[in-house]
DRENTIMAR-458126 format. One record per residue (C-alpha): x, y, z. Coordinates in steps of 0.02 Angstrom, whole numbers, plus 50000, padded with zeros to 5 digits. Layout:
N
XYZ
...
***
This chain:
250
527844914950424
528854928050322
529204944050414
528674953350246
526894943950254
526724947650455
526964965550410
525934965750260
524384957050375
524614969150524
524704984350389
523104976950313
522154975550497
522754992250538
521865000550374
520304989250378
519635000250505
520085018350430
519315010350261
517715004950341
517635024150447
518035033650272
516745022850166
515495028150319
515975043250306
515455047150133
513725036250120
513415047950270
513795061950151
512675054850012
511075052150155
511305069850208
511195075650007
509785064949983
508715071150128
509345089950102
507495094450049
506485103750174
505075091050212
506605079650284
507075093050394
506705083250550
507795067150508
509295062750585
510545049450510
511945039950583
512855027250496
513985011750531
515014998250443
513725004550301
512115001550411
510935017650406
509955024550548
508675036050516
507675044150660
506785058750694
504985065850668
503915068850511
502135075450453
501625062250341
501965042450330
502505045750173
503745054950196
504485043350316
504655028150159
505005041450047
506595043650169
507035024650180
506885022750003
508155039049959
509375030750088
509255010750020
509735018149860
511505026049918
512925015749850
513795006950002
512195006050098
512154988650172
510394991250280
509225003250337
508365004650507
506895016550495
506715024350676
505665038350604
504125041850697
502435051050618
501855067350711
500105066950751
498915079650657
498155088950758
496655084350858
497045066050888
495685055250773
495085039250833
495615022850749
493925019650712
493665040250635
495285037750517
494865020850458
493095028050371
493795041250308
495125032650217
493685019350178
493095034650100
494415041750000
494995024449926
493195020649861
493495034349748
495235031349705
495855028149529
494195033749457
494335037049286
495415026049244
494365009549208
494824998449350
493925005449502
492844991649484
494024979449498
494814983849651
494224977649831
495264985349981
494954978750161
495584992150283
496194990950481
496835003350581
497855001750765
498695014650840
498745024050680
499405008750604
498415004850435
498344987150364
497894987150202
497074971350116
496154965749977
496364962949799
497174976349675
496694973449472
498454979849440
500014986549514
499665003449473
498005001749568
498944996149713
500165008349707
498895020249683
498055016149866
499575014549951
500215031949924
498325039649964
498335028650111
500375035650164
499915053850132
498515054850238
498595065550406
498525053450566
499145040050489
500815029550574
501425018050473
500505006350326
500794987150343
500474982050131
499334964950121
498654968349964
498454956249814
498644959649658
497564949549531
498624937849407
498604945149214
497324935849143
496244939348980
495084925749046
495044934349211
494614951449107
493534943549027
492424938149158
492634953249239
491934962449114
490564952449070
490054952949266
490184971849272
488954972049122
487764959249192
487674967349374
487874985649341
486454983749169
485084975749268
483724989149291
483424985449503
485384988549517
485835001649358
485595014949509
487175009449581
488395011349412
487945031649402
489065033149565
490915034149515
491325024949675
490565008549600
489995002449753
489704982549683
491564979249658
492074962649551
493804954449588
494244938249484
495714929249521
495974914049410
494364910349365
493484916049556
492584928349547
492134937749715
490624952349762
491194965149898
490504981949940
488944990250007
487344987949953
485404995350009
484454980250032
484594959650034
483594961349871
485024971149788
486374958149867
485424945049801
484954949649639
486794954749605
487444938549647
486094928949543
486924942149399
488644935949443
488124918649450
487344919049260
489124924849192
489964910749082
491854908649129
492214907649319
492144890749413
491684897549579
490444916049637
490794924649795
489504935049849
490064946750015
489294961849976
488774969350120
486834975150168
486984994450213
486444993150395
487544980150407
489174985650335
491104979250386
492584988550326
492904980450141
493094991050016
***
């Protein structure tokens, strides 16, 4: 081998190093800029060979992805190991507690914008750790439920599980003509004036499923008769729940 190339090599191993330390050096830089706001006050970052560690303490889960997804969008950033951990809020809240009252707040999520209907969210909650289920009509519902779900005191960490339905004017279709056949028959017409819409209709290529809470076996019953009288879907799902008897879908 050349002299000339054995220098040229060793010259090369030597900088490789120095490269690597300055190029870690300024994505270090960047993180820092892009987690200069005050909320991210409690984050530390170290980086190496373009791997990002971010640890530290926050308020809200949300701002714990909101600092993962800053970071993943540095230039040179190779990975990104969230270490971050959630502070608790306050008086600690039971698994069980924080689970209905997010149960709560998403059943009145995204209403006013036409779709509420259409969504069905199944919640669990361990540790402070929500799983969150179900079927979304769109991505913009499901986006929607995530971030209530991530800016909610107590909560850890949010594991996403949730469908969202195919596009599908057959689908809408059905879904439609389901919400009008359910929510226009006089024993259940009670349960459209609540903006929760507690009888919600998913369809999913051509299935169409019943979730939520209802008062009596009569109601169930008579809504999934309803359901079942709709031309369009090849199969009718009826879990809605009996009041007394209730489980955590949404």
């Amino acid at each position: 081998m050349p002299k000339s190339f054995q220098l040229l090599l060793l010259l090369s191993l030597l900088a490789a190093p120095l490269h690597a330390q300055g190029t870690d050096s300024s994505i270090e830089t960047e993180v820092q800029k892009s987690l200069s706001s005050k909320r991210f006050s409690g984050i530390q970052s170290t980086v190496a060979g373009g791997n990002v560690v971010l640890s530290g303490k926050v308020d809200l889960c949300a701002t714990k992805e909101e600092a993962e997804r800053r970071v993943h969008n540095k230039k040179g950033v190779i990975s990104v190991s969230n270490r971050i951990t959630v502070a608790d809020a306050g008086d600690p809240v039971s698994d069980i507690d924080l689970r209905n009252k997010l149960a709560e707040k998403l059943a009145y999520d995204r209403v006013g914008y036409g779709t509420t209907t259409f969504n069905s969210f199944a919640i669990g909650v361990q540790n402070g750790v929500v799983n969150l289920g179900g079927t979304a009509y769109s991505p913009q519902d499901k986006a929607s439920a995530i971030s209530l779900v991530e800016n909610y005191p107590g909560v850890k960490d949010v594991i996403d599980d949730i469908e969202v339905a195919p596009v599908s004017m057959n689908d809408d279709r059905i879904r439609v003509a389901a919400a009008r056949a359910i929510y226009g028959f006089p024993s259940l017409s009670r349960y459209a004036i609540d903006p929760a819409k507690p009888i919600r209709i998913t369809v999913v290529n051509g299935s169409l499923t019943l979730t939520g809470v209802v008062d009596s076996q009569a109601d169930k019953d008579a809504a999934g008769i309803r359901a079942n009288g709709v031309s369009g879907p090849f199969k009718v799902n009826n879990n809605l729940q009996v009041a007394s008897h209730s489980t955590d879908a949404r």
